[in-house]
C-alpha positions as CSV (number, residue, x, y, z in Angstrom):
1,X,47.3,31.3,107.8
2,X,44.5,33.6,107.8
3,X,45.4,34.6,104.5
4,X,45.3,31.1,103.2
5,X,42.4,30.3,104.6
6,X,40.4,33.4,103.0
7,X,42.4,32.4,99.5
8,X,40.4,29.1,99.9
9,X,37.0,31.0,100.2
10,X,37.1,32.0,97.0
11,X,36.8,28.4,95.7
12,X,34.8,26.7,98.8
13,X,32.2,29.2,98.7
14,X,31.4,28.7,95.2
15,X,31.6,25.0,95.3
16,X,29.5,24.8,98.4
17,X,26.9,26.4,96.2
18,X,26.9,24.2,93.3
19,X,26.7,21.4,95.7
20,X,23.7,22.8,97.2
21,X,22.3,23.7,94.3
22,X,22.6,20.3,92.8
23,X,21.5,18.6,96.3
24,X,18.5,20.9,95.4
25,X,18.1,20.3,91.9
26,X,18.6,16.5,93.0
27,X,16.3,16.6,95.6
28,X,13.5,18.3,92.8
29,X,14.2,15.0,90.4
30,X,13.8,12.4,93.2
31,X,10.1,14.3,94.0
32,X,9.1,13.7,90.7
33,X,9.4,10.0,90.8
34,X,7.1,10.4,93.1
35,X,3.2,9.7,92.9
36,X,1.4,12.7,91.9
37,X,-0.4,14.5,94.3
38,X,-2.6,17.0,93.3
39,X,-4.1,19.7,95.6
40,X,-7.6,19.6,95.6
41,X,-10.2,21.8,94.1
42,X,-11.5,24.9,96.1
43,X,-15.1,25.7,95.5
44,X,-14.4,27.8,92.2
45,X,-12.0,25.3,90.1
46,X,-15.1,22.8,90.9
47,X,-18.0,24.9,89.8
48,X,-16.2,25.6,86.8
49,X,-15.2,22.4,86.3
50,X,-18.4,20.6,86.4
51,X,-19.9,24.0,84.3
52,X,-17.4,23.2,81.4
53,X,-17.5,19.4,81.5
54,X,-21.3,19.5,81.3
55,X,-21.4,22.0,78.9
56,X,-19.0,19.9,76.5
57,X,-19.9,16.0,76.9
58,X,-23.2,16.4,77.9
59,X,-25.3,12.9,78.3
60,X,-27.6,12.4,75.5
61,X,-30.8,11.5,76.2
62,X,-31.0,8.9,72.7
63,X,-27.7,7.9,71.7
64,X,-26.3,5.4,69.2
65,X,-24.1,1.9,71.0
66,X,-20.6,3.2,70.7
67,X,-19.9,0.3,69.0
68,X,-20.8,-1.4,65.9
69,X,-23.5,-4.5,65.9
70,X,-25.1,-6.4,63.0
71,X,-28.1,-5.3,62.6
72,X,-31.2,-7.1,64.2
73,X,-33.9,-8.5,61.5
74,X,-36.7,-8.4,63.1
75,X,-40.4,-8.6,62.0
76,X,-42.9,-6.1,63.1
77,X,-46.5,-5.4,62.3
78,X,-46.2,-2.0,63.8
79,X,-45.3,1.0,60.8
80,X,-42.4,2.0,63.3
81,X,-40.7,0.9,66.9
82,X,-37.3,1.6,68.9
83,X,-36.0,-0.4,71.9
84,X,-33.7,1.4,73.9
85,X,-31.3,1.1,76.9
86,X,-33.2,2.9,80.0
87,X,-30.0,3.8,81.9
88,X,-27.9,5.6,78.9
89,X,-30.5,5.9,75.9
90,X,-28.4,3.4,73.6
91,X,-30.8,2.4,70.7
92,X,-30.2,-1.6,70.4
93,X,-32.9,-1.8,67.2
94,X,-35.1,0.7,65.1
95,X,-37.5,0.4,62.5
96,X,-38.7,4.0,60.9
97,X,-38.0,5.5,64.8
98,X,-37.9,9.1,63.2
99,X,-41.5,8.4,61.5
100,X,-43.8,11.1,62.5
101,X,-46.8,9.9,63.8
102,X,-49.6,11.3,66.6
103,X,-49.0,9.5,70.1
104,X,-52.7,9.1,70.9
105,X,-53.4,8.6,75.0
106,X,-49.6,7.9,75.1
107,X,-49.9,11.3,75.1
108,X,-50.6,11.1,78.9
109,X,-47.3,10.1,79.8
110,X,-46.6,13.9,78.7
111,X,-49.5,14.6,81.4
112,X,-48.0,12.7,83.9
113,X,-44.4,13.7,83.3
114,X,-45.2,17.7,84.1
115,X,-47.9,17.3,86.9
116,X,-44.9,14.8,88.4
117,X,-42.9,18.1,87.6
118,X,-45.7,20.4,89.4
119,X,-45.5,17.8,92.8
120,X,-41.7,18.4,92.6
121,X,-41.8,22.1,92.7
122,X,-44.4,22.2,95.3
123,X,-47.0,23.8,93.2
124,X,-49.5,20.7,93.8
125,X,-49.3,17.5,96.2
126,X,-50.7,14.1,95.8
127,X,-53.2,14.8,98.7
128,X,-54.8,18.2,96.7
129,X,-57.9,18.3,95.7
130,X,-58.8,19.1,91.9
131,X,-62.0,21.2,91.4
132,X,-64.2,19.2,88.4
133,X,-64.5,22.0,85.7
134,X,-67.2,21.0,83.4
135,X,-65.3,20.3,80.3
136,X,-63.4,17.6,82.5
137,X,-66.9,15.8,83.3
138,X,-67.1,12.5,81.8
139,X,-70.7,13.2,80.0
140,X,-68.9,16.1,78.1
141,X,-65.8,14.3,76.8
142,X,-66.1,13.2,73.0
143,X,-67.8,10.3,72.2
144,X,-66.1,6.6,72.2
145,X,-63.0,8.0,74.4
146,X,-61.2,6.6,77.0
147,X,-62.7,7.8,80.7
148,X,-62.5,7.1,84.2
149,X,-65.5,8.6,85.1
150,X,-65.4,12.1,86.6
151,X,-68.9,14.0,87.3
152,X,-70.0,16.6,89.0
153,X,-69.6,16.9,92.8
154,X,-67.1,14.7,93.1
155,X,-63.9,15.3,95.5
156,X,-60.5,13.8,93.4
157,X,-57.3,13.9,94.5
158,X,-54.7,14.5,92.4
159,X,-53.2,11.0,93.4
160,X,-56.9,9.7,92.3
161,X,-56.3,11.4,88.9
162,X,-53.1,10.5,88.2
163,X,-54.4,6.3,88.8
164,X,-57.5,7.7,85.8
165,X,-54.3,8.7,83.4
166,X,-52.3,5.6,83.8
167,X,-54.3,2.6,84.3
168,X,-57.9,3.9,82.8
169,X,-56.1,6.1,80.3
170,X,-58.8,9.1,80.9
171,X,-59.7,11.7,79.1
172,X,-61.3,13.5,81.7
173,X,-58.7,13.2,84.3
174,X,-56.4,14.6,81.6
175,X,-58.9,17.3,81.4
176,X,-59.0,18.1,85.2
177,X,-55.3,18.1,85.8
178,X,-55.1,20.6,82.9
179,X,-57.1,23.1,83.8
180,X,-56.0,22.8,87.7
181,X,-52.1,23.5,86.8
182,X,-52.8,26.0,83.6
183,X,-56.5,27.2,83.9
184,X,-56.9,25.6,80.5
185,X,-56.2,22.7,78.0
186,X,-54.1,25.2,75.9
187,X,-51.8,26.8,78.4
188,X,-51.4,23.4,79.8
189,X,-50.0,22.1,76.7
190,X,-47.8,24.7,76.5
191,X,-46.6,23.9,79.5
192,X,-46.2,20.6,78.2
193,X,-44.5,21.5,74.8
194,X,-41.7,23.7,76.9
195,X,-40.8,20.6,78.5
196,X,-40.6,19.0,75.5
197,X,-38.4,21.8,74.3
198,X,-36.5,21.5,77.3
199,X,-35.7,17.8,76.7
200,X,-34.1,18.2,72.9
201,X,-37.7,16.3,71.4
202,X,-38.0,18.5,68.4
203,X,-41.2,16.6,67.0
204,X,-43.4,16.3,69.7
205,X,-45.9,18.5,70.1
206,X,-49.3,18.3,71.5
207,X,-52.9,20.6,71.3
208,X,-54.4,18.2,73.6
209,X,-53.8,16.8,76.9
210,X,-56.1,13.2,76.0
211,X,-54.1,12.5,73.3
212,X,-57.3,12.5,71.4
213,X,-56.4,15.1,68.4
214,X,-54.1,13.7,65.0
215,X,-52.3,16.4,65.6
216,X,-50.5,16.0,68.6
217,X,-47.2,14.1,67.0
218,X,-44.3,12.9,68.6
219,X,-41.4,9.8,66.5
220,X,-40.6,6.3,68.6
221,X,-37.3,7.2,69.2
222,X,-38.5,11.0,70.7
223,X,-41.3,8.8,72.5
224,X,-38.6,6.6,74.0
225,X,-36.5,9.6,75.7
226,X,-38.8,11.2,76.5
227,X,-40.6,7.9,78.9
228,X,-36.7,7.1,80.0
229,X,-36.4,11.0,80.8
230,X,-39.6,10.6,82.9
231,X,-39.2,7.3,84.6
232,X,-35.2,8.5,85.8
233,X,-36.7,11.5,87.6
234,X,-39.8,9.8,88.5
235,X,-39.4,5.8,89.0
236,X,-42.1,6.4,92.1
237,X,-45.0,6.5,88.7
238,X,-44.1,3.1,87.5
239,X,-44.7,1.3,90.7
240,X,-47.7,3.3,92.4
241,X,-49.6,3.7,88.8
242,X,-48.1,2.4,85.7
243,X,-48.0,-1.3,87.2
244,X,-51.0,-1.4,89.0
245,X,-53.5,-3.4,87.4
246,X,-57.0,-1.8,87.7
247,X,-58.3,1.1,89.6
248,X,-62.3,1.4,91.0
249,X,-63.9,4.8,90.7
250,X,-65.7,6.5,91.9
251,X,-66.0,5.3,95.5
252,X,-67.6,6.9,98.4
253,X,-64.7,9.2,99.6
254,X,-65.5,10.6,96.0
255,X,-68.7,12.1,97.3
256,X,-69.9,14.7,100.4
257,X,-70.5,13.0,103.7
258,X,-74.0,13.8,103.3
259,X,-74.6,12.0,99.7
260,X,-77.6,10.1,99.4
261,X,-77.8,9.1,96.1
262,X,-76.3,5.8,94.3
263,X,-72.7,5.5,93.7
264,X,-72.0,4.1,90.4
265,X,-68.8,2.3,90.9
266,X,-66.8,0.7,88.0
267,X,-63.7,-1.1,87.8
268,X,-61.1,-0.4,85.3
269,X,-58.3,-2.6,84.3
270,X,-55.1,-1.5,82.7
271,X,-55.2,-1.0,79.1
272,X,-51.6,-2.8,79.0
273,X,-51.9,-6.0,78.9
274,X,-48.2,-6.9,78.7
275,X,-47.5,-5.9,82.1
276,X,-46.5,-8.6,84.6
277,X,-49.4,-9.2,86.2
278,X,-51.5,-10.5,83.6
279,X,-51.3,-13.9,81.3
280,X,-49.1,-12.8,78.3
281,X,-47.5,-10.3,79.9
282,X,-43.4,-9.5,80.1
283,X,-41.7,-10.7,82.9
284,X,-40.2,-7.5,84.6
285,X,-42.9,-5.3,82.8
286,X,-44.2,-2.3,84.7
287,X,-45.3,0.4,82.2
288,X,-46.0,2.2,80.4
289,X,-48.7,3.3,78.4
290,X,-51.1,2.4,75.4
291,X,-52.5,4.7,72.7
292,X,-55.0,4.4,69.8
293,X,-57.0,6.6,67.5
294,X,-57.3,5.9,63.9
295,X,-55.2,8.7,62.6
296,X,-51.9,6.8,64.4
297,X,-52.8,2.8,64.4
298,X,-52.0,1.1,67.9
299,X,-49.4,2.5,69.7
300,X,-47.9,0.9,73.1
301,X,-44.7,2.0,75.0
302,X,-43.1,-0.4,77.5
303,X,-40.6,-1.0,79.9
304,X,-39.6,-3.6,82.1
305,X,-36.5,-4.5,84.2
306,X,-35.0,-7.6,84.8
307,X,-32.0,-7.2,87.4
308,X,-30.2,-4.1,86.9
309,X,-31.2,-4.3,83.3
310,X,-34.3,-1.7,82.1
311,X,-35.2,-1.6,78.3
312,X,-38.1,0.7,77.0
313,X,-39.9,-0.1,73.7
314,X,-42.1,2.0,71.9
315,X,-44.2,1.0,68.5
316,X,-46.4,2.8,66.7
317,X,-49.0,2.6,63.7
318,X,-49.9,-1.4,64.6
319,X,-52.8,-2.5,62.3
320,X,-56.2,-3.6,63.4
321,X,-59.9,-3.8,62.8
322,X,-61.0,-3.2,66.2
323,X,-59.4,-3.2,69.7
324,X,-59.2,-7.0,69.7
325,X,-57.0,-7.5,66.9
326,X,-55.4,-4.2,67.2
327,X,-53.9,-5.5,70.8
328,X,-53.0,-8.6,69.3
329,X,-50.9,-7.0,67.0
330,X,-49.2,-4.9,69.2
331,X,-48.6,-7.0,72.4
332,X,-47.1,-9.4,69.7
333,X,-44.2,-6.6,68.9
334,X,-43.4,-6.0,72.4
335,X,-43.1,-9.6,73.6
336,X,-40.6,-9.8,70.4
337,X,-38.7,-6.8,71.2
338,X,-38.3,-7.3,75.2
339,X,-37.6,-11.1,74.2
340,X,-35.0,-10.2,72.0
341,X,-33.4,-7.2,74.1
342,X,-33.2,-9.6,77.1
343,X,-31.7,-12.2,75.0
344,X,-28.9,-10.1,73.3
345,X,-27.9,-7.3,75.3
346,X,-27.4,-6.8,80.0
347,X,-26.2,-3.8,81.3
348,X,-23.4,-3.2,83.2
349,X,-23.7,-0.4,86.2
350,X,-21.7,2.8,85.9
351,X,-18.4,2.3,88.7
352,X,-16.7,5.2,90.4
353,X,-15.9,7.9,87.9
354,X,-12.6,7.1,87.0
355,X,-9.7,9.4,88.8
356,X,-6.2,9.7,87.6
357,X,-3.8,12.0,89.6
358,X,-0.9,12.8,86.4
359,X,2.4,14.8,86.4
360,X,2.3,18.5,84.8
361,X,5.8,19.7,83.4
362,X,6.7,23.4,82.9
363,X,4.4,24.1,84.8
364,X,2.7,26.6,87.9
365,X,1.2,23.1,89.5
366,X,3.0,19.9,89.0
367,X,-0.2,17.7,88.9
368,X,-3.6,17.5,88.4
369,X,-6.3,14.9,88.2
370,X,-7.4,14.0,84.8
371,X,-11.3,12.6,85.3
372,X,-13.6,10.8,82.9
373,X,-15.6,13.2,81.6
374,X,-18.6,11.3,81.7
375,X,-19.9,8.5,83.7
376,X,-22.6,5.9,82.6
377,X,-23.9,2.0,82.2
378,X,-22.5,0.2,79.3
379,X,-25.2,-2.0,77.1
380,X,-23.3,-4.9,77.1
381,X,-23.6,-7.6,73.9
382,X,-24.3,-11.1,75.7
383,X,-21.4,-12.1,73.3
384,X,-20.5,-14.6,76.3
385,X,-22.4,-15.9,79.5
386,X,-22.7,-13.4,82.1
387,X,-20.7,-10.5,79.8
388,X,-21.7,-7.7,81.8
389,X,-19.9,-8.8,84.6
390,X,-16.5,-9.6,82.6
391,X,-16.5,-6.1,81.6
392,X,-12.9,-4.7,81.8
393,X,-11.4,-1.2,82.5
394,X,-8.3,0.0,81.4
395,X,-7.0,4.0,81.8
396,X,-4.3,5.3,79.0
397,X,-3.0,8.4,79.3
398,X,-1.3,10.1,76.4
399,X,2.3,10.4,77.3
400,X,3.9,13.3,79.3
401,X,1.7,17.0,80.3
402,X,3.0,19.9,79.5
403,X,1.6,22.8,80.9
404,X,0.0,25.4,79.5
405,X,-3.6,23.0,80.5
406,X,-7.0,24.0,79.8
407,X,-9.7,22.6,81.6
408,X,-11.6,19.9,79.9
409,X,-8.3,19.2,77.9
410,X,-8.6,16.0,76.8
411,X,-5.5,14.0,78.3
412,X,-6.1,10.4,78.1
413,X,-9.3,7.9,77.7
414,X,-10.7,5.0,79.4
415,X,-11.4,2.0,77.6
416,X,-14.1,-1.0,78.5
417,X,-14.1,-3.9,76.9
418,X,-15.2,-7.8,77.2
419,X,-13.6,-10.8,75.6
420,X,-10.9,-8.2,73.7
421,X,-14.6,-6.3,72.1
422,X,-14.1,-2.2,72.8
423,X,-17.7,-1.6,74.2
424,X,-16.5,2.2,75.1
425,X,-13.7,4.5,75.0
426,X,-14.9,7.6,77.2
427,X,-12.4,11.0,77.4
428,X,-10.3,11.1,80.5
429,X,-9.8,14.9,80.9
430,X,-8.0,17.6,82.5
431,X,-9.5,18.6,86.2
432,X,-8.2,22.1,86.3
433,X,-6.2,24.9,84.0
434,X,-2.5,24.8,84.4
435,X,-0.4,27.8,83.3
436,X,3.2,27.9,82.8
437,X,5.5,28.1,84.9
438,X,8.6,30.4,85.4
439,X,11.9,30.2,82.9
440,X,13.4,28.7,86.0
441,X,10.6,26.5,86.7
442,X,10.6,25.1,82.9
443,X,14.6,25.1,82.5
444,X,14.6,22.7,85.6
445,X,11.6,20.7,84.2
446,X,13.0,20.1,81.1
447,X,16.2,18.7,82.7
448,X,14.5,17.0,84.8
449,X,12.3,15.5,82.2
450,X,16.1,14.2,80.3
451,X,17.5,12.9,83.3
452,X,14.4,10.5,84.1
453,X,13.7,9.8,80.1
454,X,10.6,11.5,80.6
């Protein structure tokens, strides 16, 4: 009996295994009709994730619409002008937007952009107090420019200044705020041009801070990142001094508690007249800035939101004999282009970054997430009523992963689209790096992969 019984070991044994083994193997093919679910990031995989992802599909700050449009035929008396999307940079029209041409005070803008910069970083507040050098005086700036009126012995505030640059369009404030931050027009402006560096605007450049010289320079479309770049980090500047619509200076806070002598108030009105609170003005419009000298024509840069749509315009080289006609001229542009913007295109607000956990054969992990790799509002076409809001997602991912993975591989796409029109397709990409697995690991991947027509 005994002997039987080890005589049928020799079979059982064996056959006990190669049922275990296919419970097992079993077992491994059932799991993988399961959802995948990958283990999350630690600290590292993330870092380098968002370092290689950012590196590679960075957000431009002026982009072309991913998708073709006829092209507008509109009139302008300006020698150049862009319209742009404010939340993704999409130019929607251009006319000559690479043209060369000096910004003139919408130079300030600049101004206001790095002293922003300088609050930020804790180098200045809006409470400090800027010592009047003499070159920022009023009397001493050159003749027939723009002032706010800053003299000797008066106490300013940056906050003060800042209302001089953007609704009196000063020279002297631009002055004052120079030499506080740089100790001079010159080092300020480098400051200024490093930023400009910083931002990928290749033609602008600036030897003043007034905008007063022909050869500061900057392009419309350059113009127009570089006033979407500042209003995204700063949006506080439209509403406390872009949009406000005059400004009275000096007052008596402006002087010594023990000043006796006549205080020469004056009340300055904005030098935009298209903003919202004036007759003619855009509906939604709350900045930006105006610029003239004779060497550029009339220059104005808008913006103005209506909902959770923002466009910004900028034209440049607008005829005129005098300031009269000269406006005329270029409020007529801008009321055109925000018309038409408004009229043809809405935006549609950037969801949750799109996730998509995937199976990885061959494998060391067996998933991972795969992740748009970049995340922003859509300009929609107003190709129906209410488009922006019909806008529809739709994830595709390209067949079966196989490890090896890099990081940042690109594994699928998202597509958005209204009425059956792509808009976008934007790269759904690999979260992590996946390296291959064992002989074992892949021999039982692959057969796995046959047995569910994978």
């Amino acid at each position: 009996m005994a002997k039987k019984f080890v005589k049928h070991l020799f079979w059982i044994i064996p056959l006990l295994l190669i049922i275990s083994c296919a419970a097992a193997f079993g077992a491994y093919v059932f799991a993988q009709t399961k959802p995948a679910a990958p283990a999350p990031l630690d600290e590292a995989q993330q870092a380098y994730y968002d370092t290689a992802i950012e590196q590679k599909y960075p957000e431009q700050l002026i982009r072309t619409l991913p998708y073709p449009v006829t092209e507008a035929k509109l009139f302008l008396y300006a020698k150049a002008g862009i319209v742009i999307d404010a939340s993704n940079g999409c130019v929607l029209f251009a006319k000559n937007a690479d043209n060369i041409i000096p910004p003139a005070s919408m130079t300030k803008v600049a101004v206001m952009y790095v002293v922003f910069q300088a609050i930020a970083n804790g180098e200045i507040t809006l409470d400090t107090v800027v010592p009047l050098v003499p070159e920022s005086w009023a009397k001493n700036a050159p003749l027939q420019s723009s002032v706010m009126g800053l003299a000797e012995g008066q106490i300013v505030t940056v906050h003060e200044l800042l209302l001089g640059l953007a609704v009196a369009s000063g020279n002297d404030a631009a002055t004052a705020l120079a030499y506080h931050l740089s100790g001079s027009v010159e080092a300020f402006c480098d400051r200024m041009n490093k930023e400009m560096e910083a931002l990928g605007l290749k033609n602008t450049f600036f030897v003043d801070a007034s905008g007063y010289s022909e050869f500061n320079s900057t392009t419309p479309r350059e113009f127009a990142g570089l006033a979407r770049a500042y209003i995204e980090k700063y949006p506080e500047a439209l509403k406390n001094y872009h949009s406000a619509p005059y400004f009275t200076f000096p007052q008596k806070s402006n002087y010594p508690e023990n000043y006796k002598g006549n205080i020469p108030s004056k009340t300055m009105y904005a030098t935009n007249r298209l903003l919202q609170h004036y007759d003619g003005g855009i509906e939604g419009c709350d900045g930006l800035k105006t610029g003239f000298i004779y060497e550029s024509g009339y220059n104005i840069s808008l913006t103005a939101k209506r909902g959770n749509t923002r466009f910004i315009s900028v034209t440049m080289g607008g005829p005129g004999i005098g300031t009269i006609e000269g406006n005329r001229y270029r409020i007529a542009d801008g009321q055109k282009l925000m018309k038409w913007a408004f009229a043809s295109f809405e935006t549609h607000l950037a969801g949750t970054r799109a996730v998509v956990p995937v199976r990885v054969w061959q494998g060391e992990e067996n998933a991972i997430n795969v992740i748009e790799a970049q995340n922003h509002p859509l300009s929609v076409p107003n190709i129906t009523e209410n488009a922006a809001s019909k806008v529809i997602q739709t994830k595709v991912i390209y067949g079966n992963i196989v490890a090896p993975v890099q990081v940042g591989d690109v594994l699928g796409k998202t597509q958005y689209s209204v009425d059956g029109v792509l808009l976008e397709e934007i790269p759904l990409v690999a979260d992590r790096t996946v390296l291959e697995g064992s002989a074992l690991k892949k021999y039982a991947d692959k057969l796995a992969q046959k047995m569910l027509n994978k």
